[in-house]
PLY file of the C-alpha trace (Angstrom):
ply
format ascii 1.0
element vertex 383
property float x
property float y
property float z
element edge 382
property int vertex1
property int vertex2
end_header
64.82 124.60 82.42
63.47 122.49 79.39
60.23 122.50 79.00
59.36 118.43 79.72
61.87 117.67 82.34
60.56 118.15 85.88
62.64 120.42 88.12
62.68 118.33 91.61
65.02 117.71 94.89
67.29 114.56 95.21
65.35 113.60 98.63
61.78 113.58 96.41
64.14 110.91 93.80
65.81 108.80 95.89
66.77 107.23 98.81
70.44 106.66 99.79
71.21 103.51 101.86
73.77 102.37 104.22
76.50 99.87 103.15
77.29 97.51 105.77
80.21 96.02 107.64
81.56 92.75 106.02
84.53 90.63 106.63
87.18 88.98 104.17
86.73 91.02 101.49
89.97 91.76 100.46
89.90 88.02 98.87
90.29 87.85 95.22
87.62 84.77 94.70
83.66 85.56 95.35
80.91 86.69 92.50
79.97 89.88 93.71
82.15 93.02 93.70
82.45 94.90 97.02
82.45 98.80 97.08
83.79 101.41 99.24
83.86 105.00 99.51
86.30 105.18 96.87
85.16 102.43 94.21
85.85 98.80 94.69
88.04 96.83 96.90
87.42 93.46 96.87
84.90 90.85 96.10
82.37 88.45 98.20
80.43 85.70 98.41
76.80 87.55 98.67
75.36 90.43 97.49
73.88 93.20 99.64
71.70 94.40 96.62
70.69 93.92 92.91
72.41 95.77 90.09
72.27 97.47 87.91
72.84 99.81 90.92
74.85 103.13 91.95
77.69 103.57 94.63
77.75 106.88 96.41
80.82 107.70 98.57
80.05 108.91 102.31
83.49 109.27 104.43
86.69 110.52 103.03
88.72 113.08 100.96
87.45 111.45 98.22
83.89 110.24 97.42
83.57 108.07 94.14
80.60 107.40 92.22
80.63 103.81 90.64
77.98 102.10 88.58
77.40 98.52 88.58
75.59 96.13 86.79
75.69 93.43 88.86
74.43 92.71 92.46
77.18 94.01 94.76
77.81 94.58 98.45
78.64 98.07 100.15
80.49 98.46 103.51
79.62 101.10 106.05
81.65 104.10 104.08
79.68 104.54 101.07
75.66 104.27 100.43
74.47 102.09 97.62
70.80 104.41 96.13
67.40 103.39 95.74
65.09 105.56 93.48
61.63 106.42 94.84
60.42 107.36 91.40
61.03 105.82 88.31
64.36 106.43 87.20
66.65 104.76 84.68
69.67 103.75 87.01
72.43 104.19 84.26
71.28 108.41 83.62
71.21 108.27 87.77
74.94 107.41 87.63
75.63 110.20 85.00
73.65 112.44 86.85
74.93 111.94 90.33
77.80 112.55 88.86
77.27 116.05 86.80
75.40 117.05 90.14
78.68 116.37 91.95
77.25 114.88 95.12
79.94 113.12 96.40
81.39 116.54 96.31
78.51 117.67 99.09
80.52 118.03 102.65
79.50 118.37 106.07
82.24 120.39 107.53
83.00 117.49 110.38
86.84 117.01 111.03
86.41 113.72 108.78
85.04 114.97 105.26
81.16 113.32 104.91
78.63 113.41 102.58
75.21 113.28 104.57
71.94 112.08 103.54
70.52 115.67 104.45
72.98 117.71 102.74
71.83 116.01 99.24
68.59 115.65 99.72
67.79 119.19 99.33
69.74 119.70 96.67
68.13 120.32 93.03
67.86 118.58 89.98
65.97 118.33 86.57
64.58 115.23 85.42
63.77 114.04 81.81
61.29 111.80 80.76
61.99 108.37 81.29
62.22 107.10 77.69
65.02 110.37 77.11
66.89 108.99 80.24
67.49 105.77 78.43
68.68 107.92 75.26
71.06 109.91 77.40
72.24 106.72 79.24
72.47 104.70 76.41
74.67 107.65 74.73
77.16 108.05 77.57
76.97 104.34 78.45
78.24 103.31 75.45
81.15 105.04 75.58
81.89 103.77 78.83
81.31 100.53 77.52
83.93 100.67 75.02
86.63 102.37 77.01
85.90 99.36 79.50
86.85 97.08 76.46
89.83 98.79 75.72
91.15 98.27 79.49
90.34 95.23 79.89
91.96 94.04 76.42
95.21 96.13 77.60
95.54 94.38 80.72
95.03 90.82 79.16
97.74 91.59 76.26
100.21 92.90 79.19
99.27 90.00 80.96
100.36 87.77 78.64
103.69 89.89 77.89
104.46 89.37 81.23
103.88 85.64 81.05
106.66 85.90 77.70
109.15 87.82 80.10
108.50 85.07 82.47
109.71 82.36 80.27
112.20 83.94 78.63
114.30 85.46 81.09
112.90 83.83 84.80
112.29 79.84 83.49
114.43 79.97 80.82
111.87 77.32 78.62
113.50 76.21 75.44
116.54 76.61 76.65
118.24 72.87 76.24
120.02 71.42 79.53
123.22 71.22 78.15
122.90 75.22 77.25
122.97 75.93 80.78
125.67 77.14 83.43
125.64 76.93 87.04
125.57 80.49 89.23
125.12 82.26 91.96
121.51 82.02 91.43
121.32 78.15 89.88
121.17 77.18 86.58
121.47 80.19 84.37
121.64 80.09 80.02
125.37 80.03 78.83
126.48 83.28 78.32
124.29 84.97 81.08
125.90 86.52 83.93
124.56 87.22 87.14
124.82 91.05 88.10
122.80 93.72 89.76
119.53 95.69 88.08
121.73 98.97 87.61
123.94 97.89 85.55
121.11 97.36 82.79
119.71 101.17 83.81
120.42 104.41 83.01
118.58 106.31 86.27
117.38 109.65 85.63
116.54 111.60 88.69
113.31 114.30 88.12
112.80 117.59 89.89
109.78 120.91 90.49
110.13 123.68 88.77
109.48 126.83 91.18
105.84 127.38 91.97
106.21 130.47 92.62
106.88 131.49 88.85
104.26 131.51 86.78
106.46 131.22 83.64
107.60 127.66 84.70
104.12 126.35 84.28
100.55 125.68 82.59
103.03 125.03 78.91
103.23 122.04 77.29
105.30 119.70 78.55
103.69 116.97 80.61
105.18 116.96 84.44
104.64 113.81 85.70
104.01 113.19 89.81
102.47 110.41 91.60
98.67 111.38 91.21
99.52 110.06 87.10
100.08 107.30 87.97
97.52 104.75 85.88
95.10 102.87 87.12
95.55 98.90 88.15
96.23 97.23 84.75
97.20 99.88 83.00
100.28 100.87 81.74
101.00 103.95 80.25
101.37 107.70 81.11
99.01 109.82 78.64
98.04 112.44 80.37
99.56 114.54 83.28
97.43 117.01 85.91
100.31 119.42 84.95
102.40 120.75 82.64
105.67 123.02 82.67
107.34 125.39 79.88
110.66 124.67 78.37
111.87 127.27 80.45
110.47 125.66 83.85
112.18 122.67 82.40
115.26 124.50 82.09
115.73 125.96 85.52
114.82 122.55 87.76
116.91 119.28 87.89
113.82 117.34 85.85
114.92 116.21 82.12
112.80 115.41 79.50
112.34 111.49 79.25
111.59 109.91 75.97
108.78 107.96 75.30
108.97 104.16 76.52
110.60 105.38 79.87
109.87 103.24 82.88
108.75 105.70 86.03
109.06 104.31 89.66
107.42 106.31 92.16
110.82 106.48 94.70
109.27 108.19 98.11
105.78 108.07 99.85
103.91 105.89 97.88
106.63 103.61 96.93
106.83 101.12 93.88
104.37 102.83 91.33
105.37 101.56 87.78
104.38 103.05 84.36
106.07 103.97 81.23
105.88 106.96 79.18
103.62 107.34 76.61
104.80 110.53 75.30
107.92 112.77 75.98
107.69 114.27 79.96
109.60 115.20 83.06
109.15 113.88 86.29
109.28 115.11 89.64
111.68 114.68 92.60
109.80 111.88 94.09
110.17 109.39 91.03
113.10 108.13 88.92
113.09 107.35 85.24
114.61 104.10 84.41
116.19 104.25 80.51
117.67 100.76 78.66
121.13 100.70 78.42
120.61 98.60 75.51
119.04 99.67 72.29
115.23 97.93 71.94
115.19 97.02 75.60
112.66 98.80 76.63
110.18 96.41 77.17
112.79 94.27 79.19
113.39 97.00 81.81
109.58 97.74 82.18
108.94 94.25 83.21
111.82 93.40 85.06
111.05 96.58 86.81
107.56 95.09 87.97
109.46 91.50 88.63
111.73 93.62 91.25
109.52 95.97 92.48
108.26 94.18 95.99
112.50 93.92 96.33
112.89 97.44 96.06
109.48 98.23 97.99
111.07 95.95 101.07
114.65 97.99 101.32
112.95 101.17 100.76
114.06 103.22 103.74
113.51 106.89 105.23
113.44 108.65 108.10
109.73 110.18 107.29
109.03 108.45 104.17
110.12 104.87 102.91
112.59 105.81 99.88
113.91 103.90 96.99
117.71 105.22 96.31
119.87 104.79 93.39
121.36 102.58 95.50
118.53 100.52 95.51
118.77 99.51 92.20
122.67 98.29 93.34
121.03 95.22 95.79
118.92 93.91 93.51
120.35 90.78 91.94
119.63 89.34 88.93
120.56 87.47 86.26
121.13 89.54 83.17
120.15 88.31 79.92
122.62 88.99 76.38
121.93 92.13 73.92
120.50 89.44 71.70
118.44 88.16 74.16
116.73 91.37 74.90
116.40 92.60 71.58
114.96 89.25 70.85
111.59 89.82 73.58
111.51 93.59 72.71
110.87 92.44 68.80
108.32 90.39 70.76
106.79 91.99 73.28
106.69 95.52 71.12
103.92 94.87 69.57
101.87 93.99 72.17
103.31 97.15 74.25
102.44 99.13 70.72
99.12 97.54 71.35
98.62 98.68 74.92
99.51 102.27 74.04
96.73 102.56 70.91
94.43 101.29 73.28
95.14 103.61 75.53
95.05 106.21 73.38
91.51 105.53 72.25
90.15 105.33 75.47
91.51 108.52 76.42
89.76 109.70 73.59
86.78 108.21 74.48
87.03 109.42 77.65
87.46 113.01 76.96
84.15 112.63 74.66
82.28 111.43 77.12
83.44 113.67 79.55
82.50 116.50 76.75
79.17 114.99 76.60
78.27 114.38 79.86
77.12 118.20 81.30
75.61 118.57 78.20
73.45 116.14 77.69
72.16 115.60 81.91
71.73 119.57 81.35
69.77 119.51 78.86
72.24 121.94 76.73
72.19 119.41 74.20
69.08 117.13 73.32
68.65 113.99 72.36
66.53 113.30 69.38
63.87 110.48 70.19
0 1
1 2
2 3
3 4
4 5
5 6
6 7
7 8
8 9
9 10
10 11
11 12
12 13
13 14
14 15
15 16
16 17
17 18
18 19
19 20
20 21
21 22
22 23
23 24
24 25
25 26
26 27
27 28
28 29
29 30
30 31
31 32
32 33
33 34
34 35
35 36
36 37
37 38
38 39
39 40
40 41
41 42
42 43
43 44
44 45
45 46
46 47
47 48
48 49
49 50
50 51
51 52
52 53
53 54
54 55
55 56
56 57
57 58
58 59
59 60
60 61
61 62
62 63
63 64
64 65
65 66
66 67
67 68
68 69
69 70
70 71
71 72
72 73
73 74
74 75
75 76
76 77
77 78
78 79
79 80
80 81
81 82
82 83
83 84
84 85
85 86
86 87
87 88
88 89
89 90
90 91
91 92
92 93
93 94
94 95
95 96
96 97
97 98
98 99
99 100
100 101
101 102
102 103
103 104
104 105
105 106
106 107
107 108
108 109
109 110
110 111
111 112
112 113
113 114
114 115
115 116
116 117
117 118
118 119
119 120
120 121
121 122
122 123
123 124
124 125
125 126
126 127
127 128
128 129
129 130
130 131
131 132
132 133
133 134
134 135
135 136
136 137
137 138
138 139
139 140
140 141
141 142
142 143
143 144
144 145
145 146
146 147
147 148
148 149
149 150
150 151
151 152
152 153
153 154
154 155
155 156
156 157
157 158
158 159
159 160
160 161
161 162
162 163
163 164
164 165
165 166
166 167
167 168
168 169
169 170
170 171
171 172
172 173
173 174
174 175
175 176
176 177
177 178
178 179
179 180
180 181
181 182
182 183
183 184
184 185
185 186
186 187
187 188
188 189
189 190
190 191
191 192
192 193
193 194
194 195
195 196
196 197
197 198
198 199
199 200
200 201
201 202
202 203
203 204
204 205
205 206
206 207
207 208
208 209
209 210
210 211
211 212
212 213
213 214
214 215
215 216
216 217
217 218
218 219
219 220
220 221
221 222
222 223
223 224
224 225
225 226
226 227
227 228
228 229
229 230
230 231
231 232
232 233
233 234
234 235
235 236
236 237
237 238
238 239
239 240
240 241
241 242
242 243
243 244
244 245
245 246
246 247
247 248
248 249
249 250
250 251
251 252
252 253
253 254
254 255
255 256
256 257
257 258
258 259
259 260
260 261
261 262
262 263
263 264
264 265
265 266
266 267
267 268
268 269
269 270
270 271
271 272
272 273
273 274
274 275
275 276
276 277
277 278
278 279
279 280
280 281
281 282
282 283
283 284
284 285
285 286
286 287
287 288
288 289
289 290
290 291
291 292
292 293
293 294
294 295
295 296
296 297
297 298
298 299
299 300
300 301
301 302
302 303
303 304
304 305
305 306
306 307
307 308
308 309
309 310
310 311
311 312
312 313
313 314
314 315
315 316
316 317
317 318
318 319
319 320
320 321
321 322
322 323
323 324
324 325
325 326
326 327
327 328
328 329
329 330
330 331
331 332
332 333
333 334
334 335
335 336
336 337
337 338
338 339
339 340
340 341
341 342
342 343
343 344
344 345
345 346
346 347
347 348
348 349
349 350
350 351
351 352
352 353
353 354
354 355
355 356
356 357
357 358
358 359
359 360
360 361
361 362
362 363
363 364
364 365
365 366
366 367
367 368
368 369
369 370
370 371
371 372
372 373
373 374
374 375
375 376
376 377
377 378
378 379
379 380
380 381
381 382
């Protein structure tokens, strides 16, 4: 133990709270962010307590920690804490977190974290003014990866405003430049058609678990648990990786950067695009342009069509998108120059996305680095 930090239980340091039951949630207006078990999921008119303030899961596979700021409400799954000394809330968060107490379960049927079972857990506490240091260290980072995501999904946001006008409301386009269809008014020299015919569709596939020389290489293996967070866009990092050999010996081929992955069965209607060279699994499909510098044009019209596909998915256990899927959606299908024309566009800001991205994986592992460390003790802060 170091020498100034006192060595104490959690049920001596805080006090963990019940969320409470609230209705309407799920709205997109209100101030206050609403939290469940697993981090937030929705927002509200009133707060249930001040921020800054820390979010501990209690019901479920999964129990997230989240830290807030702000005031913010908590429903009945998840305890919002209260400190009964004095504690800097921000080195709570990181410490909840290195302490891993939404890790704590019961053993009921329905996986719980209880206010007992933590409480007598132990901890080490530093003196208030090196909390701040720590937090302020770790926050920081946080901080700035924040930044990053939040600039990523306001440039993709406005790339998908550009797709939008280009190929959906045709702006610029003069009124005698236009053609009836099928589908209205369409630019002269568009035809209507269906999404495939724009797509190459690459199917993935597993390598055998059962050999050990199929896996831990270097190629990243791509399966729905990748899948990026809301307002994100690329694939960086997978939870696994196979050899060239694994590769070799399953139906998965290696997809080039700038590939657009749909998840295809289960959780239906996941999009992403590659942000490196990897292989998918059996439950996805890579879609590939047909046309060179189209990339960015099948990404978003992938999004544009993806509550389509999600509504003809079909399966006898699972809802399933098909290749055939792709064959009943209808669309109107742009010219070469056309797409080559937004992809000189809407490159940069994808280029953009992906740096971003990048950096805040960066950041991330740093932090992540940083974080036993420093609530350890292993590493001190100078004051």
């Amino acid at each position: 133990m170091v020498s100034n930090w006192r060595e104490t239980t959690w049920g001596k340091e805080i006090s963990l709270e019940y969320g409470k039951a609230i209705r309407g949630y799920q709205k997109t207006s209100g101030r206050f962010r609403v939290f469940g078990s697993n981090g937030p999921i929705g927002w509200t008119d009133s707060s249930l307590t001040n921020g800054p303030g820390v979010i501990l899961g209690r019901k479920g596979a999964y129990r997230g920690v989240r830290f807030s700021l702000e005031p913010f409400w908590v429903i009945d799954t998840a305890y919002f804490v209260v400190p009964k000394t004095k504690l800097d809330m921000r080195w709570l968060y990181y410490a909840i977190k290195y302490y891993k107490l939404g890790e704590i379960d019961d053993g009921s049927p329905i996986p719980s974290t209880t206010r007992a079972a933590v409480y007598v857990q132990e901890l080490a506490v530093p003196p208030l003014e090196e909390q701040r240091a720590i937090a302020g260290i770790l926050g920081a980072l946080d901080d700035r990866i924040e930044s990053l995501r939040q600039t990523s999904a306001t440039v993709q946001a406005i790339a998908a405003a550009l797709f939008k006008s280009y190929f959906m409301d045709f702006d610029g386009v003069p009124q005698d430049e236009m053609q009836e269809s099928e589908l209205g008014l369409i630019p002269k020299g568009w035809r209507v058609g269906t999404f495939d015919e724009v797509i190459e569709i690459i199917s993935g596939g597993t390598p055998k678990t059962s050999v050990a020389e199929y896996w831990s290489g270097d190629i990243p293996w791509f399966s729905i648990v990748d899948s990026p967070t809301n307002g994100q866009v690329f694939v960086l990092e997978t939870d696994k990786k196979i050899t060239a050999l694994g590769l070799s010996n399953c139906s998965a081929k290696l997809l080039p950067e700038m590939t657009t992955i749909i998840s295809a069965r289960g959780t239906v209607g996941k999009v992403a695009l590659t942000g490196m060279p990897m292989a998918i699994n059996q439950s996805c499909y890579g879609l590939r342009t047909r046309q060179q510098g189209g990339e960015a044009f099948v990404y978003f019209s992938t999004l544009r069509f993806v509550e389509h596909l999600q509504r003809i998915a079909h399966g006898a256990v699972f809802d399933t998108i098909t290749r055939d899927s792709f064959k009943q959606v209808v669309a109107c299908l742009p010219t070469d120059e056309a797409v080559v024309r937004f992809g000189e566009i809407a490159g940069s800001m994808i280029h953009r996305i992906r740096t971003s991205g990048q950096l805040a994986a960066t950041l991330a592992a740093l932090r992540d680095s940083l974080l036993p460390r420093l609530i350890s003790g292993q590493l001190r802060v100078k004051l």
